[in-house]
Backbone as CSV, one residue per row, in Angstrom:
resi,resn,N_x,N_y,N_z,CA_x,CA_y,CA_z,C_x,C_y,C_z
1,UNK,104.920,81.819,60.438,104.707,80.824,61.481,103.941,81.442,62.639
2,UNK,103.274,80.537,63.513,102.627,81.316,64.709,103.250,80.708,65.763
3,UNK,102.762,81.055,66.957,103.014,80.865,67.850,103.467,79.991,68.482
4,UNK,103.490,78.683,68.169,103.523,77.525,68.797,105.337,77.320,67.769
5,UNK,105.097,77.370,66.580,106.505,77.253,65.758,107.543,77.696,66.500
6,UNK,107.255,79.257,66.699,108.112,80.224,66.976,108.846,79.138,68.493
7,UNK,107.949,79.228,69.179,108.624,78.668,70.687,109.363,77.592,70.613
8,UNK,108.581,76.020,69.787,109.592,75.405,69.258,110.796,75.782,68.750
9,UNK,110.993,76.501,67.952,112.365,77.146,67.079,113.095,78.014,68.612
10,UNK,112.649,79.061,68.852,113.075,79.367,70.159,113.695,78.204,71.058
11,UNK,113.317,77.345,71.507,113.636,76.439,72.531,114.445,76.031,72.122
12,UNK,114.883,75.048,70.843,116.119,74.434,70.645,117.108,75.422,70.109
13,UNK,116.568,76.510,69.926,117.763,77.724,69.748,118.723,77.878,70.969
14,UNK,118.141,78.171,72.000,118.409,78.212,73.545,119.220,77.119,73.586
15,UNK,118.514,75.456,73.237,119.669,74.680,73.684,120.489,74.640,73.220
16,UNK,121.011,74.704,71.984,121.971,74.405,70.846,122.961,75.383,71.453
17,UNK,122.545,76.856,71.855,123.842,77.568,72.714,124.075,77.274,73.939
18,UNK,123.198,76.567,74.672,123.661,76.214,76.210,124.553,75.413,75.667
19,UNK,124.186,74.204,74.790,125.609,73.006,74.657,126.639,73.937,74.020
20,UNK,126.684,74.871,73.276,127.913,75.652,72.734,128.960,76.443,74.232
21,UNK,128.109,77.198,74.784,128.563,77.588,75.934,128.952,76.441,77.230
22,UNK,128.454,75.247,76.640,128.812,74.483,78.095,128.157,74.095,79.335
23,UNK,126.636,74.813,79.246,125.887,74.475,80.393,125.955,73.652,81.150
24,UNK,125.920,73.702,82.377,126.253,72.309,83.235,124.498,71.917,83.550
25,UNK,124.697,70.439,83.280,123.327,69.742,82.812,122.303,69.865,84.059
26,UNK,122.625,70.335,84.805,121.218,70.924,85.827,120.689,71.783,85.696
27,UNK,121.627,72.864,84.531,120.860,74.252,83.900,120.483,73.925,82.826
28,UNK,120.681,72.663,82.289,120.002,73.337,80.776,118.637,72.487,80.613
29,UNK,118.048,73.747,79.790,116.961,73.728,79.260,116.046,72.584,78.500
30,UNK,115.783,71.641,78.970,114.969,70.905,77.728,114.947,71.334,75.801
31,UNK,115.355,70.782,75.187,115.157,71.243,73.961,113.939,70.928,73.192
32,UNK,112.881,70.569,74.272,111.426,70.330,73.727,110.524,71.039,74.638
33,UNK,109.383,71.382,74.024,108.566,72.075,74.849,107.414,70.547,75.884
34,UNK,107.251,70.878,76.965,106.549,69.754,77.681,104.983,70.830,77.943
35,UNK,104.377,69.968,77.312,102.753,70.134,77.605,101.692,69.015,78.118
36,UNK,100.875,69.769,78.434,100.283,69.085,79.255,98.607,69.399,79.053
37,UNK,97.481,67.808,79.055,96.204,68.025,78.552,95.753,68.921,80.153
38,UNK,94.765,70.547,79.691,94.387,71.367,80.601,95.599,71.839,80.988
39,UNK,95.396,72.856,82.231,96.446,73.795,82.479,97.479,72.992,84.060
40,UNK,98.926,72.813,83.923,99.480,72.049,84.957,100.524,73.050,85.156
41,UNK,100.670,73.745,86.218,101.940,74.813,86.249,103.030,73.817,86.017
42,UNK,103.560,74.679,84.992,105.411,74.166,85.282,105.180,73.988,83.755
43,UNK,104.176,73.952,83.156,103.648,72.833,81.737,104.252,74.296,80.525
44,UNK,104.883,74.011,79.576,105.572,74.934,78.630,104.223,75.338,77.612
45,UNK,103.223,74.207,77.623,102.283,74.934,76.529,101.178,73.743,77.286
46,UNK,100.109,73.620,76.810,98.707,73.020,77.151,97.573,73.350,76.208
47,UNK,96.961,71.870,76.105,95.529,71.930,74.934,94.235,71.577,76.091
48,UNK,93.324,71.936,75.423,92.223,71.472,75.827,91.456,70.729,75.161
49,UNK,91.161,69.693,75.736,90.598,68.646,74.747,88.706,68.522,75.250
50,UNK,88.332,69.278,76.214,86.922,69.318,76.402,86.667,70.877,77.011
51,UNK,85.486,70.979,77.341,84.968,72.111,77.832,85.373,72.602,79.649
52,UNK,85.540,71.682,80.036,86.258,71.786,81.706,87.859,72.235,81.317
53,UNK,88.325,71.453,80.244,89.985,71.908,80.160,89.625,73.333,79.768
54,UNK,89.252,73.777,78.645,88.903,75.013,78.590,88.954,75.921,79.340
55,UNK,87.616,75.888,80.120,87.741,76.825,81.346,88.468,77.175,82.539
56,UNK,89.613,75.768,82.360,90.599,75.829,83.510,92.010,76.760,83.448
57,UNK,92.019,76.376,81.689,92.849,77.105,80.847,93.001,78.325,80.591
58,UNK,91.828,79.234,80.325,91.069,80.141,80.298,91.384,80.706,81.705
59,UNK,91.132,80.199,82.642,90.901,80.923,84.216,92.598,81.202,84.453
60,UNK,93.636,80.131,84.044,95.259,80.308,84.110,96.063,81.429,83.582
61,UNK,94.547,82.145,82.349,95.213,82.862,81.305,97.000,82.372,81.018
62,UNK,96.881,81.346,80.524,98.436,81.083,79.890,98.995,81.433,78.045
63,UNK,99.742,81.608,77.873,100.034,82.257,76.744,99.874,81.296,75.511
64,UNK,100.484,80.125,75.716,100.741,79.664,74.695,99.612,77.859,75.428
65,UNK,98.391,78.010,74.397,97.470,76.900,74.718,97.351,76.372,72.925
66,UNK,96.447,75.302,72.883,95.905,74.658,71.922,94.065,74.183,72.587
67,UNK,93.733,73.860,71.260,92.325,72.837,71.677,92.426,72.192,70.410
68,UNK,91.788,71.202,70.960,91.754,69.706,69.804,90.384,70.077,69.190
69,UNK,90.136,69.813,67.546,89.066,69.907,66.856,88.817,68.963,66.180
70,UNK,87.600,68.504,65.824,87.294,66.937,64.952,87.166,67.987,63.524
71,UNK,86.989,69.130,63.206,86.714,69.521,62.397,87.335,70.793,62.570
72,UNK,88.314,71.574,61.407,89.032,73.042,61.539,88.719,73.464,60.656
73,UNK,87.463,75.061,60.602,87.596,75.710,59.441,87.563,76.933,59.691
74,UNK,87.963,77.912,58.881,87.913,79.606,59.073,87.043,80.039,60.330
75,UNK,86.176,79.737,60.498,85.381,80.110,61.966,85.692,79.765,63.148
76,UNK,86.217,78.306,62.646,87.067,78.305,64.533,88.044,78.677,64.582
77,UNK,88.540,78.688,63.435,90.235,79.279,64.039,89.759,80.665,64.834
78,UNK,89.097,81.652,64.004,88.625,82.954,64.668,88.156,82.664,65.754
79,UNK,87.083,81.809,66.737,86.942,81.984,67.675,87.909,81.056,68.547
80,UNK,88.809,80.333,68.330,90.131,79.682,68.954,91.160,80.906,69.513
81,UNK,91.242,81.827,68.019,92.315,83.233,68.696,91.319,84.189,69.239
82,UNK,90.168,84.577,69.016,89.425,85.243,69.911,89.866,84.778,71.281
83,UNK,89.649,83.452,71.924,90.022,82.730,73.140,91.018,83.097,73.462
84,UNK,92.559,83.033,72.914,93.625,83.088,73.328,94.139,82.265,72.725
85,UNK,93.691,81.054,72.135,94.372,79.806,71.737,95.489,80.458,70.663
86,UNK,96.569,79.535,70.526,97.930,79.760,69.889,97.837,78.826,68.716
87,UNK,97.260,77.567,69.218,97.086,76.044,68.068,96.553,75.500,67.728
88,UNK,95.689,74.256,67.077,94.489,73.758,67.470,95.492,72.552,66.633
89,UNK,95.040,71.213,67.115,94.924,69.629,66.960,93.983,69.136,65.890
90,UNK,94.188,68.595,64.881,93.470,67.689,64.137,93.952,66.689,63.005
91,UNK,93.222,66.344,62.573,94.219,64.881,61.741,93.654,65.546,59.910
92,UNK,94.591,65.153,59.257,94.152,65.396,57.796,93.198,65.910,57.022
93,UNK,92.411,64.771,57.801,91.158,65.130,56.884,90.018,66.356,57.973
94,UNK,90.511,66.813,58.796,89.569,67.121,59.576,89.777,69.029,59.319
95,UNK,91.339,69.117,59.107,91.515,70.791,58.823,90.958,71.056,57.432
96,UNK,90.987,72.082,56.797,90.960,72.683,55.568,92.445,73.179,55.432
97,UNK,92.585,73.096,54.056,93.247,73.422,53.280,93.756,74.859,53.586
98,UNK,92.780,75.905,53.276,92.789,77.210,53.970,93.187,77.320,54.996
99,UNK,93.109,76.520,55.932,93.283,76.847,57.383,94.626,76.713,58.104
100,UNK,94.710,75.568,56.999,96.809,75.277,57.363,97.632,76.356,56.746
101,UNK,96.863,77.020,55.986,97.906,77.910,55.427,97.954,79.631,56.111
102,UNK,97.131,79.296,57.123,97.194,81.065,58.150,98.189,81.012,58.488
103,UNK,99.127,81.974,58.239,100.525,82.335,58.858,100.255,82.502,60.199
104,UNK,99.413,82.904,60.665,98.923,83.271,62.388,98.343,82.658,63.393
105,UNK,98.526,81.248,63.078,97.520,80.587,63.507,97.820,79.626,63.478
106,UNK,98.628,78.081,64.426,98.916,77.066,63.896,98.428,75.822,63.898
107,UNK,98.801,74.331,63.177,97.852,73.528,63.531,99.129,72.309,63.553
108,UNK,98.558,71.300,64.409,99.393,70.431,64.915,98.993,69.287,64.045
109,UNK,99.168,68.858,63.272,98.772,67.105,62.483,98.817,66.251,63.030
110,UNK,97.633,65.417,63.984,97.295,64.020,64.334,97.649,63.526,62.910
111,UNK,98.178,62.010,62.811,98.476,61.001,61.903,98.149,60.002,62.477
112,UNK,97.152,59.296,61.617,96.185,58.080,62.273,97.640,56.800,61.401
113,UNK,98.288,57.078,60.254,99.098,56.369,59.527,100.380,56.446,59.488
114,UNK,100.752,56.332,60.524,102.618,56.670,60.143,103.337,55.843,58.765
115,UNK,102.450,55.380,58.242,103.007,54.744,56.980,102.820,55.407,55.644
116,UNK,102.413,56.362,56.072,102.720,57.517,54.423,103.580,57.207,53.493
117,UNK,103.612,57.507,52.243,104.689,57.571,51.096,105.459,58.577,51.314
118,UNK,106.446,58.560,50.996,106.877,59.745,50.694,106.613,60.854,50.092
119,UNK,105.518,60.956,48.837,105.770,61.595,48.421,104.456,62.721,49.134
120,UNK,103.309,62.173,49.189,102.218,62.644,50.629,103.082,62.937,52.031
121,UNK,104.078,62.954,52.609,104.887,63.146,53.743,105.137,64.272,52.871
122,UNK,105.812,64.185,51.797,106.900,65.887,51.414,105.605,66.543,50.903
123,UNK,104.357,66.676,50.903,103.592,67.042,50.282,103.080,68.055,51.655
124,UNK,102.815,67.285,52.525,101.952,67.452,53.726,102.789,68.125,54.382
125,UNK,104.363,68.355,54.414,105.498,69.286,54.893,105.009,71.199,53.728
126,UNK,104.660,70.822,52.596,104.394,71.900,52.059,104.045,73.177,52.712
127,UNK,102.531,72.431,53.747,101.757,73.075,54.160,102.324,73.976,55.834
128,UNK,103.706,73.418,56.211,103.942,74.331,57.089,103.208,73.701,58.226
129,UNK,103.175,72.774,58.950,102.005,72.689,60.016,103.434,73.159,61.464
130,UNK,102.957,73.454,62.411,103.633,73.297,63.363,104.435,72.299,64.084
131,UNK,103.673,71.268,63.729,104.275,69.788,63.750,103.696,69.018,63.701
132,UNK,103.926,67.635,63.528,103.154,66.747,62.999,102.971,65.529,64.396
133,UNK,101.713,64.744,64.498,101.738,64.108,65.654,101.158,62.393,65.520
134,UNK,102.088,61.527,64.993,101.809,60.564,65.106,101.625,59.826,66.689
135,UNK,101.122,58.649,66.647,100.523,58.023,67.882,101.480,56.656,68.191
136,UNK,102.380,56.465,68.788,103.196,55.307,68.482,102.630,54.438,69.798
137,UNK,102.773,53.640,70.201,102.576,52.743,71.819,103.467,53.108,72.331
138,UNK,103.571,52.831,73.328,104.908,52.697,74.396,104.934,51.743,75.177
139,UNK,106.190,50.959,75.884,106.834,51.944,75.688,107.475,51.396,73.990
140,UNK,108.212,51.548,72.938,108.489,52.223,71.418,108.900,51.087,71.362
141,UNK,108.172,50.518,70.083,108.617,49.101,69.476,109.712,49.799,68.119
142,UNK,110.487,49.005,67.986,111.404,49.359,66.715,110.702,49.464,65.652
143,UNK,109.446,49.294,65.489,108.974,49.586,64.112,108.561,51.444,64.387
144,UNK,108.062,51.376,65.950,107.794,52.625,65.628,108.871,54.164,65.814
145,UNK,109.867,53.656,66.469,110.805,54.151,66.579,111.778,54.559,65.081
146,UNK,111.517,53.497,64.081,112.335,53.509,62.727,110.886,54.397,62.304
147,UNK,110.136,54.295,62.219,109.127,55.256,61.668,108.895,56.607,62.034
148,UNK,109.162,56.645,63.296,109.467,58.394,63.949,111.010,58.971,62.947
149,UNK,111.624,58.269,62.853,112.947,58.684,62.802,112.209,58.930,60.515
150,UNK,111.619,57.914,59.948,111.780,58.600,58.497,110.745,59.492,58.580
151,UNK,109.899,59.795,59.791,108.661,61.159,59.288,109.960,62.752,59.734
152,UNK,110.765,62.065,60.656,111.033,63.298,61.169,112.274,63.777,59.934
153,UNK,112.672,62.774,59.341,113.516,63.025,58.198,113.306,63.282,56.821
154,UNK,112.232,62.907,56.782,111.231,63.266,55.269,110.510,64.134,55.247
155,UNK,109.985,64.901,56.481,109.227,66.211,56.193,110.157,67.169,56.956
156,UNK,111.133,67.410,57.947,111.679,68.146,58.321,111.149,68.922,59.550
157,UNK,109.845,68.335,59.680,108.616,69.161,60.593,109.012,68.762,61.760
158,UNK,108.854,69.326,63.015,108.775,68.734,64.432,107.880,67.714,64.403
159,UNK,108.191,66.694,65.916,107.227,66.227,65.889,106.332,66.144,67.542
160,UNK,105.346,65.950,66.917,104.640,66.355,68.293,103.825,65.229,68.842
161,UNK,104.041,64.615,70.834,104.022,62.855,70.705,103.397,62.935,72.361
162,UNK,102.293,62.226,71.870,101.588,62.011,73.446,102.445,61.201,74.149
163,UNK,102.827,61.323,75.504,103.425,60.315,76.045,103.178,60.152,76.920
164,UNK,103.352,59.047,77.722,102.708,58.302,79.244,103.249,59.649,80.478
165,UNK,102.696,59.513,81.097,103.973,60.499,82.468,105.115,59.964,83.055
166,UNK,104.913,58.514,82.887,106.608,58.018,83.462,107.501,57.444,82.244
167,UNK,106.996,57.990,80.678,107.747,57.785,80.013,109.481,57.480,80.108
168,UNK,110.057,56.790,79.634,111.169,56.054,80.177,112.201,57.271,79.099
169,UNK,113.510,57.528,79.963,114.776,57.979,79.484,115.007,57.916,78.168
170,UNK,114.781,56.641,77.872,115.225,55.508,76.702,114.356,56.212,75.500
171,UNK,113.055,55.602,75.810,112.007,56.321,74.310,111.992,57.843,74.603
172,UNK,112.525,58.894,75.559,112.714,60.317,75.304,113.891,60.199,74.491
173,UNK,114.717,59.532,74.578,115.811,59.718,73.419,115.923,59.344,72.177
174,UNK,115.114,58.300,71.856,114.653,57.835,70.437,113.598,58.941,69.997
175,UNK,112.262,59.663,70.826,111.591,60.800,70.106,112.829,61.798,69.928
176,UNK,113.281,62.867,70.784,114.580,63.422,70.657,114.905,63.699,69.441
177,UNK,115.563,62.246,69.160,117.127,62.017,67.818,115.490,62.195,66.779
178,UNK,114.591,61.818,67.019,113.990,61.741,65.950,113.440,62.941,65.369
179,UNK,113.307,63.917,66.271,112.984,65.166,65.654,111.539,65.727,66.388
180,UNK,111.657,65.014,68.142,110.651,66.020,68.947,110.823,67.229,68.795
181,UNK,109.650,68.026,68.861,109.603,69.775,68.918,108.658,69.828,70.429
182,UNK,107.864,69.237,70.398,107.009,69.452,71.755,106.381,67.801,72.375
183,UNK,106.158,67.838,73.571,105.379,66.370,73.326,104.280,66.990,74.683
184,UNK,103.059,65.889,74.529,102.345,65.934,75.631,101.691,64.583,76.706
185,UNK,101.711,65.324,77.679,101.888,64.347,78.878,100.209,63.760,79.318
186,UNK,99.978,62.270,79.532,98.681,62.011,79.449,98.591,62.896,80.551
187,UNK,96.600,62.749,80.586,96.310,63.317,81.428,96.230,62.804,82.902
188,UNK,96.352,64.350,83.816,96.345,63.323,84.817,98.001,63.985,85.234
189,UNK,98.649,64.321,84.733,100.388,65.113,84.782,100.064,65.730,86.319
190,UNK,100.913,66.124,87.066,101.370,67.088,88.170,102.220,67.765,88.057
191,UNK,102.598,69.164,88.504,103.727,69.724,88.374,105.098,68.835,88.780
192,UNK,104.911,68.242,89.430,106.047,67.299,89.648,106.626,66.355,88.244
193,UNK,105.394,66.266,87.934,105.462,64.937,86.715,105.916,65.569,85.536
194,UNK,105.885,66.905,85.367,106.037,67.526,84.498,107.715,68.049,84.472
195,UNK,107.795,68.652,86.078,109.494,68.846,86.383,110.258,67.299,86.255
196,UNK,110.026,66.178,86.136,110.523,65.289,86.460,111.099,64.511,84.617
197,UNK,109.879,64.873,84.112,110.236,64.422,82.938,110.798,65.797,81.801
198,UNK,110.636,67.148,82.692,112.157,68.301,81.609,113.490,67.697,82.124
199,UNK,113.447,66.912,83.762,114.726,66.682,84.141,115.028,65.790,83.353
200,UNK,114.467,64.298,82.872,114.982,63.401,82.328,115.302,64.076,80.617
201,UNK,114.708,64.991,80.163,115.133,65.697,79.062,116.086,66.186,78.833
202,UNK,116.219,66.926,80.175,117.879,67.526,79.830,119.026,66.969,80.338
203,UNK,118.631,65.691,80.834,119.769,65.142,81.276,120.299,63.997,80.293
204,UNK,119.555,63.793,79.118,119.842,63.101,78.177,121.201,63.164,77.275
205,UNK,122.051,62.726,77.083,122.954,62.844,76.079,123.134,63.364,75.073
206,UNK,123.917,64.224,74.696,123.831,65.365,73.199,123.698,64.338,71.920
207,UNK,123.602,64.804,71.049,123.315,64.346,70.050,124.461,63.427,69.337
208,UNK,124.300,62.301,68.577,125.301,61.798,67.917,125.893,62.552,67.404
């Protein structure tokens, strides 16, 4: 796994013992990583989705970044970790085959279809991605909410979910139960917006 896995797995490691130990809910930790498009202090990870995010990103030197690609093959990944980058963004058809399978290197799955089969969902889990990122509306109609909940149960993968900045309590707890690993905040986030919505994270209710 690379980088981006690891922290996911890390993070809800952390929470799973704060709730064992008892944390009192002003200390604990978000059990998702909060990112943010370009670099926003306070932000747990950040992509760049153009050439200005880049360089802003770049100038933050932050550890753990992404950039979005219409196209992923052996050459960008190399000049993505040349950069610093940890991840890169793309939808199905846009990575290679090869490329999902670098242990060092991870890639996040845009899903233009949350209506997969099953047996393409357990197929597409094969490949190990860091997590997978369907596009639902908000704020979460029950179709898409019952559909977060069978991707996050049929591939086992995190999932990874653009969301508004004043995303509501309510749909953080339906992504959550469903099997968030990271989500990201439109653009446009503030450090505030960013502290405001780990608070509504960890102040959410433990798990059924």
């Amino acid at each position: 796994m690379g980088n981006l896995s690891d922290a996911i797995s890390a993070r809800r490691e952390r929470s799973r013992l704060g709730r064992i130990a008892g944390a009192d809910e002003r200390e604990r930790e978000p059990e998702v990583l909060v990112g943010t498009i370009g670099f926003v202090p306070g932000a747990d990870h950040c992509i760049a989705f153009n050439d200005t995010d880049l360089a802003e990103i770049e100038q933050a030197d932050v550890p753990l970044w992404g950039i979005r690609f219409t196209v992923l093959t052996p050459d960008r990944v190399q000049m993505a970790k040349s950069r610093g980058a940890s991840y890169a963004s793309c939808t199905l058809d846009e990575v290679q085959a090869e490329v999902a399978l670098d242990p060092d290197f991870d890639t996040v799955v845009r899903l233009l279809d949350t209506d997969m089969d099953e047996a393409n969902l357990r197929g597409l889990a094969r490949f190990e991605p860091a997590a997978i990122s369907p596009a639902p509306q908000f704020p979460l109609s029950l179709r898409d909410a019952a559909n977060l909940h069978r991707l996050g149960t049929l591939t086992g993968v995190p999932l990874a979910i653009l969301c508004p900045i004043d995303v509501s309590s309510s749909d953080l707890k339906v992504l959550r139960d469903a099997g968030l690993g990271c989500m990201l905040l439109a653009r446009g986030a503030t450090p505030d917006d960013v502290a405001a919505v780990k608070q509504r994270i960890a102040e959410l209710p433990a798990h059924a």
